[in-house]
C-alpha positions as CSV (number, residue, x, y, z in Angstrom):
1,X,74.4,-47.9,33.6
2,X,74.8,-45.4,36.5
3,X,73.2,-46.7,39.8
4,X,71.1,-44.0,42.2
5,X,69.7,-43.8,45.5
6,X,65.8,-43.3,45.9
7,X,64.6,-42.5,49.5
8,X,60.9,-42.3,50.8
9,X,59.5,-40.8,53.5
10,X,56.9,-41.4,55.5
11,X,55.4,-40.8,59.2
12,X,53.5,-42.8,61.2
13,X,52.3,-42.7,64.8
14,X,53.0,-45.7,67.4
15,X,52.5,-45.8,70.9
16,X,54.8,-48.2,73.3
17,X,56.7,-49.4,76.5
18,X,60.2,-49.5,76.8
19,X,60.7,-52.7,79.2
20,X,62.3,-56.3,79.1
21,X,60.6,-59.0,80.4
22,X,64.1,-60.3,80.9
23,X,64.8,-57.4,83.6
24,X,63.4,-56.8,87.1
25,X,61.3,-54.0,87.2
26,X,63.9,-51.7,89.3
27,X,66.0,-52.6,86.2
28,X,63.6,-51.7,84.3
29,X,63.4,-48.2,85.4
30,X,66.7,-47.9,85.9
31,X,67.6,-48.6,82.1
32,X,64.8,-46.9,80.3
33,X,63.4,-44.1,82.8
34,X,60.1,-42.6,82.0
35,X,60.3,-44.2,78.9
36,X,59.2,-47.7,81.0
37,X,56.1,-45.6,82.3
38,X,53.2,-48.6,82.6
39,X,50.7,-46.6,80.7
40,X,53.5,-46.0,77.6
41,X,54.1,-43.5,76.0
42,X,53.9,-42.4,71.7
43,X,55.9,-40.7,68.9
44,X,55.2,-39.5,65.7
45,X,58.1,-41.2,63.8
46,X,59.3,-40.3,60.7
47,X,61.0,-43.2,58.4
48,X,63.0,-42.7,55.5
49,X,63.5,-45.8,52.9
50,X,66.3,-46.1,50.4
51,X,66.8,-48.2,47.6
52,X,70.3,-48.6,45.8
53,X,70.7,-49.9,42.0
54,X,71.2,-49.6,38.6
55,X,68.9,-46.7,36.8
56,X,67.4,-49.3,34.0
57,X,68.2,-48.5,30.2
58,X,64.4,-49.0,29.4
59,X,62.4,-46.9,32.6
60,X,65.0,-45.0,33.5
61,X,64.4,-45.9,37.6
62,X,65.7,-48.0,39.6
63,X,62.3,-48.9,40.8
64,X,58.9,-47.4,40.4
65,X,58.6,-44.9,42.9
66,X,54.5,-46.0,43.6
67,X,56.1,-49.6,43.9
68,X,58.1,-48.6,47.0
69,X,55.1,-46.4,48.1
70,X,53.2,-49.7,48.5
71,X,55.6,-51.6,50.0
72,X,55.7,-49.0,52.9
73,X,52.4,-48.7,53.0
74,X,52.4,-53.0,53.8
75,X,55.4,-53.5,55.8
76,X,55.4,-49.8,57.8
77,X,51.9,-48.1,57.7
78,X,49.0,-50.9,58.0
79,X,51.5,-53.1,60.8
80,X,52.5,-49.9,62.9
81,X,50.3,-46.8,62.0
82,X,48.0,-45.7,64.9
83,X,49.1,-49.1,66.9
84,X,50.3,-49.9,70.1
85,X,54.0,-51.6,69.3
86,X,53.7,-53.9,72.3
87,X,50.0,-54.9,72.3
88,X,49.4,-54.7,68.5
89,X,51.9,-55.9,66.7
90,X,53.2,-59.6,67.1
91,X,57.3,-59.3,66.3
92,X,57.1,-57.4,70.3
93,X,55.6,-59.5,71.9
94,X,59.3,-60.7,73.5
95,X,61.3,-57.8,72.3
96,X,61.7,-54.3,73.5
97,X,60.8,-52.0,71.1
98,X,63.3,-49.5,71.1
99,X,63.7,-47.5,68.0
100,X,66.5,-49.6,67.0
101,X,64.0,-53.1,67.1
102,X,61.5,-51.2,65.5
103,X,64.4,-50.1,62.4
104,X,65.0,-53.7,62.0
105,X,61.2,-55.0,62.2
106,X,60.5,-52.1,59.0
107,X,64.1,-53.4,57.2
108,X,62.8,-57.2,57.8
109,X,58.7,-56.5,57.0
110,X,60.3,-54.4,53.6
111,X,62.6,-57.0,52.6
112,X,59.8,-59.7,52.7
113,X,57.0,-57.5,50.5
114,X,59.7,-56.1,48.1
115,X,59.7,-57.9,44.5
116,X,63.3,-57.3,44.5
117,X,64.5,-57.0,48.4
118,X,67.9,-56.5,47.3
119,X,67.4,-53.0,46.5
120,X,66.8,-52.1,49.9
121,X,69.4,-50.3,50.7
122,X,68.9,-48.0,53.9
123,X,65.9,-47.8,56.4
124,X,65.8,-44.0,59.0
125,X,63.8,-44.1,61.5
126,X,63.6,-40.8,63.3
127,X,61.8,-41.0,66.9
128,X,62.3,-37.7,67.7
129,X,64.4,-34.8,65.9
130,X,67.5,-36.1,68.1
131,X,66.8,-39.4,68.2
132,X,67.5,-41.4,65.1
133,X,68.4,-44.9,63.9
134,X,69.8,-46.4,60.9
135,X,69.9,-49.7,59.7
136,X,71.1,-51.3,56.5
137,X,70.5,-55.2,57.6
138,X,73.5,-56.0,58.8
């Protein structure tokens, strides 16, 4: 059987702080800019999720596209939808959440509300038009 992609997109909006509690606060500012303003600052971030496998003989899917509508909705929209990353959501609590941390917080929150997580395959998360992160787990 021929295996195929599926991707599914979504948005969400998420305010945060760029800043390490590891870093002094000049370092701080130097590293991240306006982006380490104390009152944060929010983006309307767009992710795209892709599974990988093997179309099956029977369905004809690899997976049931309301199946990986679900898991979004669990591990992307209820944890980071309309939230404060850094106040809100626990995984932040000690670690910056850069678009890059936030990529691997969907990947892992996916991977552990998917019946089969090894058909996750891709996870884009655009923060801006220009600014965009991919992560495949590794």
């Amino acid at each position: 059987m021929p295996f195929a992609n599926i991707t599914r997109v979504e948005k969400f909006s998420s305010c945060h702080r760029l800043h390490s509690n590891n870093l002094s606060d000049e370092e701080n500012v130097n590293i991240f800019g306006k982006c380490n303003n104390k009152n944060g600052h929010g983006h309307n971030y767009k992710v795209e999720v892709t599974v990988k496998g093997l179309i099956d003989e029977n369905t004809g899917m690899v997976m049931n596209v309301s199946d990986l509508k679900k898991y979004i909705d669990i591990a992307v929209m209820e944890p980071l939808d309309h939230k404060n990353l850094d106040m809100d959501v626990p995984y932040f609590k000690h670690c910056v959440s850069t678009t890059e941390n936030v990529a691997v917080f969907i990947w892992q929150s996916l991977k552990d509300v998917m019946h089969n997580p090894n058909l996750l395959y891709k996870v884009k998360l655009f923060e801006t038009d220009k600014n965009i992160v991919v992560y495949k787990g590794e």
